[in-house]
DRENDO-1510 file (C-alpha; in Angstrom, 1 decimal, always signed):
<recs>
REC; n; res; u; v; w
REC; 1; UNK; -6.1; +125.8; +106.8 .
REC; 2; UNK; -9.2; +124.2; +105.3 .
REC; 3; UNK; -10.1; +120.8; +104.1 .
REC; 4; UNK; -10.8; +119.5; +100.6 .
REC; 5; UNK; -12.4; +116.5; +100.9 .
REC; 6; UNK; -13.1; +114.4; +97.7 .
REC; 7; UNK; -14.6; +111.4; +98.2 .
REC; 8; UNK; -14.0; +110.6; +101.1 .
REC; 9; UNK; -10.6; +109.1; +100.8 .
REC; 10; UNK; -8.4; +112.2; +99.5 .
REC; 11; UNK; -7.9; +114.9; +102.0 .
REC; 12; UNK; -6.1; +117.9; +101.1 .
REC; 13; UNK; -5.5; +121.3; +103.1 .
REC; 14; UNK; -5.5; +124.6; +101.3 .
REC; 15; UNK; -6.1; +128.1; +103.2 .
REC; 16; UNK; -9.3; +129.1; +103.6 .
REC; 17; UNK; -8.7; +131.8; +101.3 .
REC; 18; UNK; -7.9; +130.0; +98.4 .
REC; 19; UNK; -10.7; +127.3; +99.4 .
REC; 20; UNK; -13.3; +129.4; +98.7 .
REC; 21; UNK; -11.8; +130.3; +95.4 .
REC; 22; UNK; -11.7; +126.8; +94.7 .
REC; 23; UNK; -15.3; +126.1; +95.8 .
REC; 24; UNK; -16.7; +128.4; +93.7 .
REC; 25; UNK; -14.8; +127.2; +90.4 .
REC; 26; UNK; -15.3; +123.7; +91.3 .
REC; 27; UNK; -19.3; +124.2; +92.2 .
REC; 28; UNK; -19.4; +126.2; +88.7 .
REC; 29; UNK; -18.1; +123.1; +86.7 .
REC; 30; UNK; -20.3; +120.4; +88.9 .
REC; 31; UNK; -22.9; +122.7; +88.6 .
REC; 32; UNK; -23.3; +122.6; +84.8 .
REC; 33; UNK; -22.7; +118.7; +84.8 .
REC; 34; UNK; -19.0; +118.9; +83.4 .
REC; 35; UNK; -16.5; +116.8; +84.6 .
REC; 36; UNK; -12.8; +117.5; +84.6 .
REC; 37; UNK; -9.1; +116.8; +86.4 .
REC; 38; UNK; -8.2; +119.0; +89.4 .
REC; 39; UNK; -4.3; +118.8; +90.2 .
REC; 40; UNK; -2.3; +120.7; +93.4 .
REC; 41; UNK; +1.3; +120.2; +94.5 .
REC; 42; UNK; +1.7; +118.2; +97.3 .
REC; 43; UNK; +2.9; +119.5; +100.7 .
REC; 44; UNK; +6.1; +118.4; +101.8 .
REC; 45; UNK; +5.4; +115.6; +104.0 .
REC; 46; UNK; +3.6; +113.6; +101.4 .
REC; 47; UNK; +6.9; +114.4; +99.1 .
REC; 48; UNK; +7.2; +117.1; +97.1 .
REC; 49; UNK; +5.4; +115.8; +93.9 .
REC; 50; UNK; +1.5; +116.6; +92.6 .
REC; 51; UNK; -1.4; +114.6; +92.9 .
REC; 52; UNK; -4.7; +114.8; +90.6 .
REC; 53; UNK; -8.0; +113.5; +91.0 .
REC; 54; UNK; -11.0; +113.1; +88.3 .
REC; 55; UNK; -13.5; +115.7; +89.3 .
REC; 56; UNK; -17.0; +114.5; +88.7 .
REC; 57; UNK; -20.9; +115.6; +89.4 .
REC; 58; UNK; -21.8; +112.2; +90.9 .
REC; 59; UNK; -18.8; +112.1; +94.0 .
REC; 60; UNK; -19.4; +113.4; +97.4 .
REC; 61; UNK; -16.8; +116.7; +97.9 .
REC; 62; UNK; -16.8; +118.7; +100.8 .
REC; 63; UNK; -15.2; +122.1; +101.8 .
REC; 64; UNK; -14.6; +122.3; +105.6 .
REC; 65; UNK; -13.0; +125.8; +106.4 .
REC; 66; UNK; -11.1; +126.6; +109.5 .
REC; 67; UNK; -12.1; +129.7; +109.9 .
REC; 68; UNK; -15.8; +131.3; +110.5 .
REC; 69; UNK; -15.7; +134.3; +108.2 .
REC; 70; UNK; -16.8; +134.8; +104.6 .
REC; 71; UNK; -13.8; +135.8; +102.8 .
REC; 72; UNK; -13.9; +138.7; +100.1 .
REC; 73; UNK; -14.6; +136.8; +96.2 .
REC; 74; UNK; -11.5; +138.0; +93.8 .
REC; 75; UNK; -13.7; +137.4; +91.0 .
REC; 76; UNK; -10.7; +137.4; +88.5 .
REC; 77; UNK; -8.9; +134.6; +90.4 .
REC; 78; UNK; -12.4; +132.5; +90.4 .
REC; 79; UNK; -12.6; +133.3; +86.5 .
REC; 80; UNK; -9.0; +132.4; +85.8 .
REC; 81; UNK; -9.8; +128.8; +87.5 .
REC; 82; UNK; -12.6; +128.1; +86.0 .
REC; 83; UNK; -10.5; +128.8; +82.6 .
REC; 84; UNK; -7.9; +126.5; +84.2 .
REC; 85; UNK; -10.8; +123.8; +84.6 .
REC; 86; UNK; -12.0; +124.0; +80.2 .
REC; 87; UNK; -8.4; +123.6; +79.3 .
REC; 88; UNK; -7.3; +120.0; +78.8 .
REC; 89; UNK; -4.9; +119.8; +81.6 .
REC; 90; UNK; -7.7; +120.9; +83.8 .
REC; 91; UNK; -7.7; +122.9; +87.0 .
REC; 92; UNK; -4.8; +124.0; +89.1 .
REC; 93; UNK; -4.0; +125.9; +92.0 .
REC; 94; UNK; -2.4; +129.2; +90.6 .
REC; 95; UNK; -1.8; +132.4; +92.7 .
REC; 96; UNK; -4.5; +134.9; +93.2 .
REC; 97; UNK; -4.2; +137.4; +90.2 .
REC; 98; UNK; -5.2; +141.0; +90.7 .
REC; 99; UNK; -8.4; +142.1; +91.0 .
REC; 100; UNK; -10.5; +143.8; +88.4 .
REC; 101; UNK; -11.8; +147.0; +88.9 .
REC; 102; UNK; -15.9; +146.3; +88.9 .
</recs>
């Protein structure tokens, strides 16, 4: 399990594998200067609800991954985010779709 850091006061753990996913859709986003909400459901001891934070260029984030390895990019599962993040309800964590043939 890695770390989503945002801030430095919201802490969140996702697998590493999904992480990375949501590195790259979020770094697209900040990247380009757009700003948008970014929403998970909560584990089970915090209750069983979802939380959302404002995601925005000019605040710290950081990615800390448990694991050492590079993890193989489905690039449909970063594409589907990042068309998760230009909707208005902005981006959530949805399963990994299959992967296109290249």
């Amino acid at each position: 399990m890695g770390k989503f850091i945002y801030n430095s006061e919201v802490t969140v753990d996702f697998e590493d594998r999904l992480l990375a996913h949501l590195q790259l859709a979020i770094g697209t986003k900040l990247r380009r200067g757009e700003s948008f909400f970014f929403s998970w459901k909560d584990n089970n001891a915090g209750g069983d609800g979802r939380s959302t934070v404002w995601m925005h260029p000019a605040v710290p984030i950081r990615f800390k991954f448990l694991g050492s390895r590079q993890v193989h990019i489905n690039r449909s599962w970063v594409e589907a985010l990042v068309q998760g993040a230009n909707s208005q309800a902005g981006l959530a964590v949805i399963a990994e779709p299959a992967e296109r043939a290249s």
